[in-house]
C-alpha positions in Angstrom: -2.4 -16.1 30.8 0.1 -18.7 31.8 -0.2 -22.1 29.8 -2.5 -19.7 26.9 -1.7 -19.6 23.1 0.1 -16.7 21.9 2.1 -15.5 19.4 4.9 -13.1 20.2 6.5 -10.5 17.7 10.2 -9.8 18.4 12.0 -7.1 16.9 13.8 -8.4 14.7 10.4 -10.0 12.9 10.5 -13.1 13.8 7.6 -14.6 15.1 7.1 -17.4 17.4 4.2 -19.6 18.7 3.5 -21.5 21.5 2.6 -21.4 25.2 3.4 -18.9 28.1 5.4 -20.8 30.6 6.2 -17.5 32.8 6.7 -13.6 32.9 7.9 -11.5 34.5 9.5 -7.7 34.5 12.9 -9.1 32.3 11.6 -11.7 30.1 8.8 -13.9 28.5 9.5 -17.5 28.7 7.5 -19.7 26.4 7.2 -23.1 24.5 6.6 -23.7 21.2 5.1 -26.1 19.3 8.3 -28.1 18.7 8.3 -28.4 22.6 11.4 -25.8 22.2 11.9 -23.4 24.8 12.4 -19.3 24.0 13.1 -17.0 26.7 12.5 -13.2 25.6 13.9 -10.2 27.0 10.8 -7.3 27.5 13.1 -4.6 25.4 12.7 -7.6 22.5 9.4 -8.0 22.2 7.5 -6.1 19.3 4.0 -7.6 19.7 2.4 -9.7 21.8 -0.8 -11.3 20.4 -3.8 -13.6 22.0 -7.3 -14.4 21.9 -8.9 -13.3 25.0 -11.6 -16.3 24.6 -14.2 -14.3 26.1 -16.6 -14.3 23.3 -16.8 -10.2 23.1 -16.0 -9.0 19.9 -15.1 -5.6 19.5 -16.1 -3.0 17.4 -14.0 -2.4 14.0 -12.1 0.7 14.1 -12.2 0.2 10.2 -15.4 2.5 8.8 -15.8 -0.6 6.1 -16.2 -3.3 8.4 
């Protein structure tokens, strides 16, 4: 996932977007879009979220949709 779009959901709310740079057990580190660098701490993070650009699409969970 290195170098792959993401946005990341700490838990305060804030939400940031950009690039994975590295991970490991401790932290995130990624880049955003301003080329600024953010280094979160695993116990910060709220949601992580991705496209997995392999084309599958689930099925909804939703009974509508």
């Amino acid at each position: 996932m290195l170098k792959h779009p993401l946005n990341i959901v700490v838990a305060n709310g804030n939400t940031i977007f950009g690039r994975l740079l590295s991970a490991d057990a401790t932290q995130l580190i990624v880049k955003d879009t301003r080329d600024h660098r953010h280094e979160i701490a695993v116990g910060e993070l709220y949601e992580l979220v991705y496209d997995d650009n392999s084309g599958v699409v689930p099925p909804s969970r939703h009974a509508t949709l």
